[in-house]
C-alpha positions in Angstrom: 79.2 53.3 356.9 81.0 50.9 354.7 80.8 51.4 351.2 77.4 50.3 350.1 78.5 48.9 346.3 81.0 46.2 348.4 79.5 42.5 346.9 77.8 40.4 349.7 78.7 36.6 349.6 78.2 33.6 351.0 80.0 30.2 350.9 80.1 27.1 353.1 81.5 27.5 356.3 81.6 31.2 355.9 80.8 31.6 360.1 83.0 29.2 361.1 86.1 30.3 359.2 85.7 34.3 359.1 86.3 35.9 362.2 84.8 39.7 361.3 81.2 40.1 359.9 79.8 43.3 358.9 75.9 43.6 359.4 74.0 46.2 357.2 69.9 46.3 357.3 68.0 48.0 355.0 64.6 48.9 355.3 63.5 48.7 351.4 59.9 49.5 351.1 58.1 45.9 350.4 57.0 47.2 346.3 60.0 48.1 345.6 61.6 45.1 346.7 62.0 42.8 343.3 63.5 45.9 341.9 66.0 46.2 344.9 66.6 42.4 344.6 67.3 42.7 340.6 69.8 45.6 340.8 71.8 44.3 344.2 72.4 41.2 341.7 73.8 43.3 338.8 76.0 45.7 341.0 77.2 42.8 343.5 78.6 41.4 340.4 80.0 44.7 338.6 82.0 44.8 341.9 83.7 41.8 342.1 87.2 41.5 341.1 89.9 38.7 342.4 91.4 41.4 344.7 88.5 41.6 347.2 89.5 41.0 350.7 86.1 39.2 351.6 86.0 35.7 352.6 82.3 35.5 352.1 78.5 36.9 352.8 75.1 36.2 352.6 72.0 38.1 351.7 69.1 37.7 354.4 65.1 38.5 353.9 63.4 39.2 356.8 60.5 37.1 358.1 59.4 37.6 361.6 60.2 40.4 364.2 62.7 43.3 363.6 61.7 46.4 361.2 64.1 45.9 358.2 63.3 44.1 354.8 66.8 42.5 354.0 69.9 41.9 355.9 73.6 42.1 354.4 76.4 39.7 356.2 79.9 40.6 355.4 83.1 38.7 356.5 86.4 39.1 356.5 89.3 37.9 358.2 90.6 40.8 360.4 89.4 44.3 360.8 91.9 45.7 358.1 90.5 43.6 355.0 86.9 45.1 356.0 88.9 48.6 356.0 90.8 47.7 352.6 87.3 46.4 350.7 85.5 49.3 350.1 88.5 50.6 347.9 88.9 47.3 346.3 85.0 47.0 345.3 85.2 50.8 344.3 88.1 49.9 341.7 86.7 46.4 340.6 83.3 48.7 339.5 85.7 51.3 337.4 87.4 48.5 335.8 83.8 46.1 335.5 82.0 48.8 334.0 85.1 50.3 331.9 85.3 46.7 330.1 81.5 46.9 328.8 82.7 49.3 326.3 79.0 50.9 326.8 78.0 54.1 324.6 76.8 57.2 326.6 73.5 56.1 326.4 74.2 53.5 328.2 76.1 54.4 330.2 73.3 56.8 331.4 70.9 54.0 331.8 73.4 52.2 334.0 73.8 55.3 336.1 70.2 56.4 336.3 69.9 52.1 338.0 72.6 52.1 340.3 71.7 55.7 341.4 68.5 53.8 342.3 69.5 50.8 343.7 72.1 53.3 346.3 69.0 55.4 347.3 67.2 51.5 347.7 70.5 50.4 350.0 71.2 53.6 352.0 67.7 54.8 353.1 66.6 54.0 356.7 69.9 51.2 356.7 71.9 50.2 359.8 74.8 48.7 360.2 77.2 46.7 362.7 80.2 44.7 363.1 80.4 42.1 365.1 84.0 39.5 365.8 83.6 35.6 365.9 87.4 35.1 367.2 87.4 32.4 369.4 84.0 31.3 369.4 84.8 27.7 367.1 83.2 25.7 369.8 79.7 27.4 369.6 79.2 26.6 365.9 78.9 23.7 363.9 77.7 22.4 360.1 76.5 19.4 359.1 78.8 17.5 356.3 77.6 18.8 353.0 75.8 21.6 353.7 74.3 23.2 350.7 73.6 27.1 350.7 72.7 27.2 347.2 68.8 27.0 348.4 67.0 28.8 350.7 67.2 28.2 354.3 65.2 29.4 357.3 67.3 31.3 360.0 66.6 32.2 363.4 68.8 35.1 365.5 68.8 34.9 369.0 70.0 38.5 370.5 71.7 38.7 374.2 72.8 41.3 376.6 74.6 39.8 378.9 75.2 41.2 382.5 78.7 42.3 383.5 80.7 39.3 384.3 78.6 36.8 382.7 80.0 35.9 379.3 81.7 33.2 380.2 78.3 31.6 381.9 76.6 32.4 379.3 79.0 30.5 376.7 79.3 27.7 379.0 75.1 27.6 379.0 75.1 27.6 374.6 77.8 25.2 374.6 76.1 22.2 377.1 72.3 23.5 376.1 71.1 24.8 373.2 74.1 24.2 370.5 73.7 20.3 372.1 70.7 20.3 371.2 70.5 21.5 368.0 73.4 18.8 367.0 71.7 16.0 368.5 68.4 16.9 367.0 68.7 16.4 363.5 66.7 19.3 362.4 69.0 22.3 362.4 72.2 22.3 359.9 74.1 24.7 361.5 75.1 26.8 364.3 76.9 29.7 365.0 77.9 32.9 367.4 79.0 35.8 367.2 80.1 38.9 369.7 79.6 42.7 369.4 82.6 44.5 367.9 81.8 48.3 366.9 78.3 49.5 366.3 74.8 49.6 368.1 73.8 45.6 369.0 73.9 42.8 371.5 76.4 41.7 373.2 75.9 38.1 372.1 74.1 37.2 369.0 73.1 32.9 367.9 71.8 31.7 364.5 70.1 28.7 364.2 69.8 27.4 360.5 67.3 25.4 359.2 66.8 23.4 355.7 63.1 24.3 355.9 60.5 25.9 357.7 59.2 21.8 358.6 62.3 21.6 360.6 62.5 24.7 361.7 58.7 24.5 363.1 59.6 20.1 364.4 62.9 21.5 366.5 60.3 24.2 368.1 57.5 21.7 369.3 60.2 19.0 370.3 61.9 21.6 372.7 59.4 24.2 373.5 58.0 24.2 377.0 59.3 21.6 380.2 60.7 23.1 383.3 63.7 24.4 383.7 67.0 22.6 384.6 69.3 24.2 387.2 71.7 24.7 384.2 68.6 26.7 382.5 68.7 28.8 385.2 72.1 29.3 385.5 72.1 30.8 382.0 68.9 32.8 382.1 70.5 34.5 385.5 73.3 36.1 383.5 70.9 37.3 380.7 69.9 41.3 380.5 67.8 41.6 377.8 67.1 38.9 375.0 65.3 38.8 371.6 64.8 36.4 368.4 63.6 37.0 364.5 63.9 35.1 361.8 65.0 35.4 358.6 65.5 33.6 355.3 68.6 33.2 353.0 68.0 34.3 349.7 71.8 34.1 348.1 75.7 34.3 347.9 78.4 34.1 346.1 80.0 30.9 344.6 83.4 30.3 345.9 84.9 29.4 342.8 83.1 31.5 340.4 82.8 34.7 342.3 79.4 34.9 341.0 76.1 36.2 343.0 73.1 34.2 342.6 70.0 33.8 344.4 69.4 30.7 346.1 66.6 27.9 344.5 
């Protein structure tokens, strides 16, 4: 497992230019949640230093489907910089925690919280990694997209049959990521491929501002029969699921500060 004290980010385009994501999902019991929330916050920050290989991350709530309670996504640029972070967060904590200059009472308190908050993380928690190399042209953002609120997310899992991939690309490509642009309603798009780890072979988020647009893009393109194309894709397609999740926060870029989104 990676090191669970690395920080989790987010910032704009963080799909689109990373090219390794780390997945972790932890199954915090729903009353201790707030206090799970509260302490990720203070030890995301405590360690963050300038020498962190991540490029960004996101923390995810779940809403619908699945059996976890929040979602971690990690990225990196290569496989090596996921490698190299755990270190790097490691050492940033030491120095983070050196600089408060707390007495041992403190320092006790501190260690009695994230002694809490790691029992919280590493409980029942999964984890993947998955590669977006290549796969530019099934993702896209709308100009000015703001993920310093909340937004409504939905992920599409796929197991494709051998041979199929490239069907299968072809079909998000001309179908659904079309779609999506031309509708309006969603504000991003992305993909992403199974690297190392239990999960699909395909995964696709749909983002959403809110859950009105979210619930318009549904009833606007649910239902209608099926286009040869349609069929085409569904042909190469094993096994498929969907949940949905909300983002609750990131990092700024500039500041290297976790927040929670408004």
């Amino acid at each position: 497992m990676k090191n669970f004290i690395t920080a989790l980010f987010l910032t704009v385009g963080f799909a689109v230019t990373a090219q390794v994501v780390n997945i972790t999902y932890i199954s915090v019991p729903r009353q201790d949640s707030e206090s799970f929330l509260e302490l990720h916050e203070k030890f995301t920050n405590l360690s963050m230093s300038e020498d962190r290989t991540l490029t960004g991350a996101g923390m995810f709530a779940h809403a619908f489907a699945g059996d976890y309670t929040f979602a971690t996504y990690d990225f990196y640029a290569n496989e090596q910089d996921l490698v190299n972070d755990s270190a790097l967060a490691n050492a940033a904590m030491e120095a983070n925690v050196d600089a408060m200059k707390l007495d041992d009472a403190a320092k006790e308190a501190l260690m009695a919280e994230y002694q809490s908050y790691v029992a919280m993380y590493v409980h029942g928690h999964s984890d993947q990694i998955r590669q977006s190399k290549g796969l530019e042209d099934m993702s896209f953002e709308t100009e000015g997209l703001d993920w310093s609120t909340k937004k409504v997310v939905v992920v599409s899992t796929y197991n494709t049959k051998w041979g199929g991939n490239g069907v299968f690309a072809d079909g998000v490509k001309n179908g659904s990521l079309k779609t999506l642009k031309d509708s309006g309603l969603a504000v991003a798009a992305y993909a992403s491929r199974h690297f190392y780890g239990s999960g699909a072979s395909w995964h696709t988020y749909q983002v959403y501002n809110t859950w009105s647009d979210f619930a318009a893009y549904e009833e606007a393109n649910l239902g209608g029969p099926m286009t040869d194309d349609d069929k085409k894709f569904w042909s190469v397609i094993d096994s498929h699921s969907d949940e949905i999740l909300t983002y609750i926060g990131g990092m700024d870029r500039e500041t290297k500060v976790f927040s929670y989104a408004k």
